[in-house]
Backbone and ligand atoms as CSV (ligand in chain L), in Angstrom:
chain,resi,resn,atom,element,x,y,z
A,1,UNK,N,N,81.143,126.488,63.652
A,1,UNK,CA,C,81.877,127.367,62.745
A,1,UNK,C,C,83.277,126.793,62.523
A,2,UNK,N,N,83.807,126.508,61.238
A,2,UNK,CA,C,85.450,125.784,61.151
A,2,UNK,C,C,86.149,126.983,61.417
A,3,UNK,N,N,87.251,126.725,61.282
A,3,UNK,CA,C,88.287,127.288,61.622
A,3,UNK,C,C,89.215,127.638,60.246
A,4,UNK,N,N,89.581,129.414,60.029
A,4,UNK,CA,C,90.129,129.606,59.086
A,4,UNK,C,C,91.448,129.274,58.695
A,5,UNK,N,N,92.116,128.786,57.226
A,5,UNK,CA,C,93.644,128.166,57.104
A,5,UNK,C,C,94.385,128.418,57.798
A,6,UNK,N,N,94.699,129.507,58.559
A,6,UNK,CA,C,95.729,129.873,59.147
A,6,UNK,C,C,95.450,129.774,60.371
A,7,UNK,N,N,94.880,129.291,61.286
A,7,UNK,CA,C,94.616,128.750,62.265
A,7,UNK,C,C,95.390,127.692,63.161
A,8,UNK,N,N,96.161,128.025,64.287
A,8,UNK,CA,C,96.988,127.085,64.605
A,8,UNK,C,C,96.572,126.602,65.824
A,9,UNK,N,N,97.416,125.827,66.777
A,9,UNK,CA,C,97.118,125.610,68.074
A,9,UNK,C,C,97.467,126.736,68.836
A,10,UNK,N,N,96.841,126.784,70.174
A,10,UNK,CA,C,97.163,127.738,71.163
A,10,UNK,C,C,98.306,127.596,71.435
A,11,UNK,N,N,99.469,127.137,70.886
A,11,UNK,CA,C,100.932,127.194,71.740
A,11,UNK,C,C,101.190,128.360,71.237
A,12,UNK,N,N,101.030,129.354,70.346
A,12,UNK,CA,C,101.299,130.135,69.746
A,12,UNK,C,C,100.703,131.373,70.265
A,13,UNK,N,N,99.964,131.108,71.280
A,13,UNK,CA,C,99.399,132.429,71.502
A,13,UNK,C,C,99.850,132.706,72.793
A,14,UNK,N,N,99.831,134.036,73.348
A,14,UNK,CA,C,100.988,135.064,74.102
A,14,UNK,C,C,100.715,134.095,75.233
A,15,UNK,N,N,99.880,133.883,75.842
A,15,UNK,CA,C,99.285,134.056,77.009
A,15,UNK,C,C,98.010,132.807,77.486
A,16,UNK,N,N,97.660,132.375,78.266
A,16,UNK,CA,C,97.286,130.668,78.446
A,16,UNK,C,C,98.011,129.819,78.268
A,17,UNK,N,N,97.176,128.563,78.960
A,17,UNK,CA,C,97.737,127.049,78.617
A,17,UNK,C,C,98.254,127.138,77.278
A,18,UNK,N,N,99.154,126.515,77.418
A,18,UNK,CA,C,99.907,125.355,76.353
A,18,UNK,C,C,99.032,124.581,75.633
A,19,UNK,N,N,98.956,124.159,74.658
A,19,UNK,CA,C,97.671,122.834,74.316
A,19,UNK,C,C,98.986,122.179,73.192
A,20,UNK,N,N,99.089,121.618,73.556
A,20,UNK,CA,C,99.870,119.901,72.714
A,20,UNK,C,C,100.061,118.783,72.684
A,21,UNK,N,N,101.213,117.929,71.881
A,21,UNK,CA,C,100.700,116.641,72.283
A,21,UNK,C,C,102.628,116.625,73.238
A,22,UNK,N,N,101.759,116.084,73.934
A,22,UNK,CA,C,103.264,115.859,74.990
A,22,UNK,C,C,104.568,115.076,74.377
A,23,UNK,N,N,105.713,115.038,74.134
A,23,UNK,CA,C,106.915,114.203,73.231
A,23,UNK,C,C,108.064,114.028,74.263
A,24,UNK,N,N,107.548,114.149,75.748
A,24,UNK,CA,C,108.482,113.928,76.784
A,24,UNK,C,C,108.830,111.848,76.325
A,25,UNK,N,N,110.404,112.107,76.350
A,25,UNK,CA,C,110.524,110.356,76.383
A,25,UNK,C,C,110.768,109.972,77.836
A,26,UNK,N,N,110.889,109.178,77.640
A,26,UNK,CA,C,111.314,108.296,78.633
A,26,UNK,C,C,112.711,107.352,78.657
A,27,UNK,N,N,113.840,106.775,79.375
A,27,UNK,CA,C,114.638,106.329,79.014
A,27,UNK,C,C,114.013,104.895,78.930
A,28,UNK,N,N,114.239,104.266,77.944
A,28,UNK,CA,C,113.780,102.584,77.797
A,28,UNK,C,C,114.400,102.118,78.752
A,29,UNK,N,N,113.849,100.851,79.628
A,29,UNK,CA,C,114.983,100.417,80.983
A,29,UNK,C,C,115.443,99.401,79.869
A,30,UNK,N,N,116.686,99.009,80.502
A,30,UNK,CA,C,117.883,98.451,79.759
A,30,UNK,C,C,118.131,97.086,80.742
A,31,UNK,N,N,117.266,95.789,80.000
A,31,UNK,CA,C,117.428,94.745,80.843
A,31,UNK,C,C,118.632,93.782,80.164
A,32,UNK,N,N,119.670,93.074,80.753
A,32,UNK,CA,C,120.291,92.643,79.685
A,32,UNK,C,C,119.933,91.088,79.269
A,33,UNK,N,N,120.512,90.655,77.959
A,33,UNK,CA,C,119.666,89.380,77.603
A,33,UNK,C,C,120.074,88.074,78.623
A,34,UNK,N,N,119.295,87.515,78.257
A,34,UNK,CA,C,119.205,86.120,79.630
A,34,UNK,C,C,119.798,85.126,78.656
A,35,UNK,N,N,120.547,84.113,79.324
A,35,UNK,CA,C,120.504,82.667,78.640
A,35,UNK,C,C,120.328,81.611,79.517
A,36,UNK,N,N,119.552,80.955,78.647
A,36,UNK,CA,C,119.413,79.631,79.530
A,36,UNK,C,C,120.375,78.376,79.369
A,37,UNK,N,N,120.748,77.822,80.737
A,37,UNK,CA,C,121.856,77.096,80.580
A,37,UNK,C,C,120.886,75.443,80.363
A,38,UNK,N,N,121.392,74.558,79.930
A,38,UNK,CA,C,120.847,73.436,79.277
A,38,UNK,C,C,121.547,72.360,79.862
A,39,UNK,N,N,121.179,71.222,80.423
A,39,UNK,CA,C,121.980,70.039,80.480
A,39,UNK,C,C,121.261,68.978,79.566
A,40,UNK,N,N,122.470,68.117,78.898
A,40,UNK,CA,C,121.966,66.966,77.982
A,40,UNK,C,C,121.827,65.688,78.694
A,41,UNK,N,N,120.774,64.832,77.917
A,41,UNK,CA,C,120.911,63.483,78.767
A,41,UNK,C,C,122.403,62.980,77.873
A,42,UNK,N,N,122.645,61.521,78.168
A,42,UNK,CA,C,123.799,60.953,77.359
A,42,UNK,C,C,123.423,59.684,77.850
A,43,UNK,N,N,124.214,58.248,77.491
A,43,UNK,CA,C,123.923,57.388,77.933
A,43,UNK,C,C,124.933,56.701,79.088
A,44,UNK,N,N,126.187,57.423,79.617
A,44,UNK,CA,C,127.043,57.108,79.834
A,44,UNK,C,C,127.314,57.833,81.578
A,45,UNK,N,N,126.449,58.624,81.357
A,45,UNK,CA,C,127.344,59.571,82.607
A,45,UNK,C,C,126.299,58.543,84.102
A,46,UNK,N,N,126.640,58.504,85.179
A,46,UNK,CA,C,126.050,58.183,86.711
A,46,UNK,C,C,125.079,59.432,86.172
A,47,UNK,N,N,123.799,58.599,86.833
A,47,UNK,CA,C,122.615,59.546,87.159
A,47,UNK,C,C,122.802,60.574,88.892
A,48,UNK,N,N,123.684,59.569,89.695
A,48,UNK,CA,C,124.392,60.571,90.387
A,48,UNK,C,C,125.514,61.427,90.861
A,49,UNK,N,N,126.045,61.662,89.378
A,49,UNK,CA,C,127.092,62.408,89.027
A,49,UNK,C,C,126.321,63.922,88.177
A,50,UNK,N,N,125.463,63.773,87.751
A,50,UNK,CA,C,124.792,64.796,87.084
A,50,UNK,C,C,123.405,65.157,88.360
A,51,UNK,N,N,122.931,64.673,89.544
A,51,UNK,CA,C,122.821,65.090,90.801
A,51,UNK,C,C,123.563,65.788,91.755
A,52,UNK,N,N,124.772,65.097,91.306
A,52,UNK,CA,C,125.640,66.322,92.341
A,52,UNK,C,C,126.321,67.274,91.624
A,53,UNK,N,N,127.004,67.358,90.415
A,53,UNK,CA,C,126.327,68.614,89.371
A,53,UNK,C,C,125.156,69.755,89.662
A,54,UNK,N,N,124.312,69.622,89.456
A,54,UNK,CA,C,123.073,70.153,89.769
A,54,UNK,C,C,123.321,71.036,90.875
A,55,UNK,N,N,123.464,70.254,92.317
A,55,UNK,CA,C,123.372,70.654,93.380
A,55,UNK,C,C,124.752,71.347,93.466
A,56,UNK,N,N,126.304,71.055,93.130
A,56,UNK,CA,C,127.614,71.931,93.301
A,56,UNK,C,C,126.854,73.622,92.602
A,57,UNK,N,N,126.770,73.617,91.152
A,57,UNK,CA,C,126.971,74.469,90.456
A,57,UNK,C,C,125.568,74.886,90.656
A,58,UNK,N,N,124.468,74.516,90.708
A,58,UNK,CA,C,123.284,75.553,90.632
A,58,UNK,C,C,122.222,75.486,91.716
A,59,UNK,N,N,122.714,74.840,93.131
A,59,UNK,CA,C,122.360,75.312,94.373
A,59,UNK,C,C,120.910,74.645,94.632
A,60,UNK,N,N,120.505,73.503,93.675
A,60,UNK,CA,C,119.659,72.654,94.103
A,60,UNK,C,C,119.697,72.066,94.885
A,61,UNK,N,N,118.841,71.695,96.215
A,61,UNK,CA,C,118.814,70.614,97.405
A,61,UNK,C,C,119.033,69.090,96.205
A,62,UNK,N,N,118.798,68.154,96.886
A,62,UNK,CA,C,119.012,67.195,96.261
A,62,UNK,C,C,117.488,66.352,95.940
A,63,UNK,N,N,116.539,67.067,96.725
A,63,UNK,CA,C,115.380,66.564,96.028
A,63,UNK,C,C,114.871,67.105,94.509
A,64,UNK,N,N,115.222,68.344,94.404
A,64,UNK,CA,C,114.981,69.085,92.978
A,64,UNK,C,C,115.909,68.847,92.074
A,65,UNK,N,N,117.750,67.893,92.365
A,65,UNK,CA,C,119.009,67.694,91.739
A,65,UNK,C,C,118.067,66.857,91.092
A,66,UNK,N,N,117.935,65.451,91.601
A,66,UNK,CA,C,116.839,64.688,91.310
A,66,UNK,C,C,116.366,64.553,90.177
A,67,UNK,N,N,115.144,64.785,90.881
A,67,UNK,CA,C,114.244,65.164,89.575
A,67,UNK,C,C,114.187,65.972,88.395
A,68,UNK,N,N,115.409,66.986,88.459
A,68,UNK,CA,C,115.449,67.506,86.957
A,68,UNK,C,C,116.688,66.537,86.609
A,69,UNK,N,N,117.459,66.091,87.015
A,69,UNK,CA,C,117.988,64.862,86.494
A,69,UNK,C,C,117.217,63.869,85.471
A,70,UNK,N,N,116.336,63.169,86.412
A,70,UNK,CA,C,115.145,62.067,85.531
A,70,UNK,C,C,114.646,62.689,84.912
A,71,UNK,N,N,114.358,64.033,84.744
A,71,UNK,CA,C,113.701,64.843,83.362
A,71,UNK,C,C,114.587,64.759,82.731
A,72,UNK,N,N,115.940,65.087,82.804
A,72,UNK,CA,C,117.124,65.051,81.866
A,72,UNK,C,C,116.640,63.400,80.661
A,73,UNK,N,N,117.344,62.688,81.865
A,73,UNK,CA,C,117.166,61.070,81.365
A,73,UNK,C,C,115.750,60.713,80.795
A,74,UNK,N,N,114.882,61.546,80.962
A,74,UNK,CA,C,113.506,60.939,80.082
A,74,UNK,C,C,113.241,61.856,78.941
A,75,UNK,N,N,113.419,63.065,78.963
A,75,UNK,CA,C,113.680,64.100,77.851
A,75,UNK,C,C,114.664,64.385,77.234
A,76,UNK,N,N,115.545,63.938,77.911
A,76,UNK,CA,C,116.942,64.437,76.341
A,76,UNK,C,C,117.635,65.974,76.673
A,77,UNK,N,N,116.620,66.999,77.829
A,77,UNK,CA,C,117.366,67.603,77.656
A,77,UNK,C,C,116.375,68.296,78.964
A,78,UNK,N,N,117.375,69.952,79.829
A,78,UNK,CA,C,116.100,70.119,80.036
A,78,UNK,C,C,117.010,71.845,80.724
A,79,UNK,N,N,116.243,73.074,80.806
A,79,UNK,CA,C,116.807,74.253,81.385
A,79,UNK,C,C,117.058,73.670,83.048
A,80,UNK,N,N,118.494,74.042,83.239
A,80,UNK,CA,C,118.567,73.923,84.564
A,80,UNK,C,C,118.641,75.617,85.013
A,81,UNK,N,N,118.763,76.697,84.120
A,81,UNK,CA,C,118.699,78.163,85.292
A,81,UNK,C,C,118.790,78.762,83.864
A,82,UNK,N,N,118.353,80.528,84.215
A,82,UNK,CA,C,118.078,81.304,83.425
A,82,UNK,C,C,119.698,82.224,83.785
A,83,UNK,N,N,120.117,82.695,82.831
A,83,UNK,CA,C,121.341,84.230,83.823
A,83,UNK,C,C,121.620,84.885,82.777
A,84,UNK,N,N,122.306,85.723,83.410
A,84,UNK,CA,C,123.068,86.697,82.297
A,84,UNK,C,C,124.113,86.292,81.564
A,85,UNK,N,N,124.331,86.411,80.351
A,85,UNK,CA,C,125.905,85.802,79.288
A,85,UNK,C,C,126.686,84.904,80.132
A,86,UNK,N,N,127.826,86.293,81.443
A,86,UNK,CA,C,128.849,85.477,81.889
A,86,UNK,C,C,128.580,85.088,82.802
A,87,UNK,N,N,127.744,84.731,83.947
A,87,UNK,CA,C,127.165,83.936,84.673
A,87,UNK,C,C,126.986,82.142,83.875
A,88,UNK,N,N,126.363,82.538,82.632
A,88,UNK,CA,C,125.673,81.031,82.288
A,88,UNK,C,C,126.586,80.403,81.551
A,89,UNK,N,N,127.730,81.420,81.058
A,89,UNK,CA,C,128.893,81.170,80.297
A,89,UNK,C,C,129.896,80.292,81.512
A,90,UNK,N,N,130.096,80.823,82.569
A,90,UNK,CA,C,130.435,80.296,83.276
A,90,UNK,C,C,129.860,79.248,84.029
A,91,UNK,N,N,128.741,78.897,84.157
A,91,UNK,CA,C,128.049,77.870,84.754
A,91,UNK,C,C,128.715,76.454,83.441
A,92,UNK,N,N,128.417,77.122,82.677
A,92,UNK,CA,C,128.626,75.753,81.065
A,92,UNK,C,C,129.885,75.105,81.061
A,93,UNK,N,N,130.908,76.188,81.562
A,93,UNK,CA,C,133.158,76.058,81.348
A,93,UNK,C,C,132.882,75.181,82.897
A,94,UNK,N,N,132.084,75.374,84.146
A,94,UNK,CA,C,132.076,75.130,85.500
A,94,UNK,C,C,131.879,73.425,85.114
A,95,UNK,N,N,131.025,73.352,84.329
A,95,UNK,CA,C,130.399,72.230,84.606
A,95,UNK,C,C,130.832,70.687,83.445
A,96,UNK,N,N,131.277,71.793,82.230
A,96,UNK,CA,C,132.254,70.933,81.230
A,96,UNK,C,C,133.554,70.435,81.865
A,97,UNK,N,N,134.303,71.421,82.284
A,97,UNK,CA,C,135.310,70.573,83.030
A,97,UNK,C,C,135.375,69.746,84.254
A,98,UNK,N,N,134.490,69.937,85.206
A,98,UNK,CA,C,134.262,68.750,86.144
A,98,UNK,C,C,133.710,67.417,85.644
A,99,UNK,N,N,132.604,67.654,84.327
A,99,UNK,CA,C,132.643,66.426,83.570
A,99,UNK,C,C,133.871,65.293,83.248
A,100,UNK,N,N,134.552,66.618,82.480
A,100,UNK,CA,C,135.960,66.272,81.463
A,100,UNK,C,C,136.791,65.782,82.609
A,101,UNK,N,N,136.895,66.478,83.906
A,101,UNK,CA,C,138.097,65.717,85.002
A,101,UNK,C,C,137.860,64.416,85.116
A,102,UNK,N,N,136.181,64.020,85.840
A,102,UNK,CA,C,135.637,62.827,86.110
A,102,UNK,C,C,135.312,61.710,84.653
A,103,UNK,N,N,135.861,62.175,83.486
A,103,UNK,CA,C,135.667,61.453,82.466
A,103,UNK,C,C,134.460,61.219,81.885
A,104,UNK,N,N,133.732,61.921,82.211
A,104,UNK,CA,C,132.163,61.787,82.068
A,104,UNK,C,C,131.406,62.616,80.621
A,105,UNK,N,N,130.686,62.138,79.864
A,105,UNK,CA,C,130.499,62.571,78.558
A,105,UNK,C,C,129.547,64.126,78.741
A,106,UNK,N,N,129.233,64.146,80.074
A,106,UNK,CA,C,128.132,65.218,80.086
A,106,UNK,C,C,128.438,66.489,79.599
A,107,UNK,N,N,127.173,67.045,78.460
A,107,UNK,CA,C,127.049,68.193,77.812
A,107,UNK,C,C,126.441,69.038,78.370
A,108,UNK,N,N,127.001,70.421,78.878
A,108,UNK,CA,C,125.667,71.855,79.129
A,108,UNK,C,C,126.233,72.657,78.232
A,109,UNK,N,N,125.318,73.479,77.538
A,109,UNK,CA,C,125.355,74.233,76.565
A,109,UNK,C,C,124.574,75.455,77.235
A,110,UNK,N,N,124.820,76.688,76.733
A,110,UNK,CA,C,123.707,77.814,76.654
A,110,UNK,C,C,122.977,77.894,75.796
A,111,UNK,N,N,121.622,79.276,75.561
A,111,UNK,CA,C,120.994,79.378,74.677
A,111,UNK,C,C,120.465,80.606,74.849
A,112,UNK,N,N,120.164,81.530,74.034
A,112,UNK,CA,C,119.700,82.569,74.312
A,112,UNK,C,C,118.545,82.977,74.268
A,113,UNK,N,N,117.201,83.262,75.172
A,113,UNK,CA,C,116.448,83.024,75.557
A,113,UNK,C,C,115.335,83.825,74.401
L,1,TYC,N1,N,121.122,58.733,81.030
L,1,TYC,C1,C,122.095,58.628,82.080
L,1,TYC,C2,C,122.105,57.207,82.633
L,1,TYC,O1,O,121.170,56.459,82.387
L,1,TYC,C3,C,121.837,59.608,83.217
L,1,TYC,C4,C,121.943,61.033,82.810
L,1,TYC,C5,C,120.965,61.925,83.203
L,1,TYC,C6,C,122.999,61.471,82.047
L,1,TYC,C7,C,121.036,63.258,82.860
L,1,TYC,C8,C,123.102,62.815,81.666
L,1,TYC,O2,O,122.199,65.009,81.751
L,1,TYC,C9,C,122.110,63.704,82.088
L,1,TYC,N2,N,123.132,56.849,83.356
């Protein structure tokens, strides 16, 4: 048997359940954006000057300085860490000027992930 036009849901009636569609939100969690910090190869800088780089500023042993080093030098480029804005903002100013002291051409840049 249908149901006549004026027919609504039970929220309307005195007495029983509720029947609806639920519109409880939720707060969205609030992650903030990441950037990834970047080192460039170049042709100029010590391969162990951008090893001990690595290991000062982003807490690599020197077997992992290493080898993302020679990834550097065989790729051109490569993520050395993921962080938040002023973390990676600061990893980039950390690591440009110890370049710039030691005279060294090396580039880190950020990027936003
Ligand atoms: N290509 C450099 C050399 O042969 C070494 C190097 C590696 C430089 C990584 C920068 O980010 C870099 N001396």
């Amino acid at each position: 048997m249908s149901k006549p036009d004026w027919w609504m849901a039970d929220k309307d009636a005195p007495d029983g359940p509720e029947i609806g569609v639920s519109v409880k939100t939720r707060a969205k969690t609030q992650r903030p954006p990441l950037y990834k910090v970047l080192i460039l190869n170049d042709d100029y800088t010590p391969m162990e000057f951008v090893v001990h780089v690595l290991e000062r500023f982003f807490g690599m042993d020197h077997a992992q300085a290493f080898e993302l080093m020679l990834t550097v030098h065989r790729k051109g480029v490569a993520v050395v860490g993921v962080f938040a804005y002023e973390i990676a903002e600061t990893k980039v100013t950390q690591v440009m000027d110890f370049a710039q002291r030691h005279q060294h051409p090396l580039q880190c840049t950020l990027e936003k992930e």
